[in-house]
N, C-alpha and C positions, 0 to 999 in steps of 0.2 A: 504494500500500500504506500511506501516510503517511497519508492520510484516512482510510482505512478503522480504523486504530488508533485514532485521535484520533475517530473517530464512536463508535467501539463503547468508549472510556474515555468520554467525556462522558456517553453511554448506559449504560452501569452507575453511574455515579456518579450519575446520577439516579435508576436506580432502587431501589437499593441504600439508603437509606432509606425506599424504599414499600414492598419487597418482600424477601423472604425466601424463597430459593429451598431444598426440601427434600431435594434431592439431586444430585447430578450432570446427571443424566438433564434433571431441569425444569429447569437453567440452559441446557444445551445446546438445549433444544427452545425456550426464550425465546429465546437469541441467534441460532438457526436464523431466527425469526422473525421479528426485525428487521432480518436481512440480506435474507433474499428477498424482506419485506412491506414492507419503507421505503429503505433503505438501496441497492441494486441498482433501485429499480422509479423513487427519485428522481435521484439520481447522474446525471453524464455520461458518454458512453463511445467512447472515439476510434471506436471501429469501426463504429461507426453515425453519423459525421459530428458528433457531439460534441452528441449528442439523448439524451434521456431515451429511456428502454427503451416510458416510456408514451407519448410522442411518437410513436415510430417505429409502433408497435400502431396507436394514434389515426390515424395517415397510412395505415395499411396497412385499416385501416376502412373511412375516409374513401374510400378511391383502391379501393376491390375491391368 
């Protein structure tokens, strides 16, 4: 849960002088989309043997 703070603070603090978000809703839909489109898809995850989520997919390709 410690990373995940410290990714999505480094992650706003970046974008936070590029962007200006117009309401609730579009900050929500940006932060939506950094978790499911970078943040979850790059990360490790004990439960899959401590592989990317795109690894495991990429093996399950590979191997079907």
């Amino acid at each position: 849960m410690i990373m995940l703070v410290l990714s999505l603070s480094r992650y706003f603090k970046e974008r936070r002088s590029h962007v200006q978000y117009l309401d609730y809703k579009s900050a929500k839909l940006a932060l939506f989309q950094y978790i499911e489109g970078w943040y979850n898809r790059k990360r490790i995850h004990s439960s899959i043997d401590y592989k990317t989520p795109q690894e495991m997919e990429d093996f399950h390709t590979r191997a079907g």
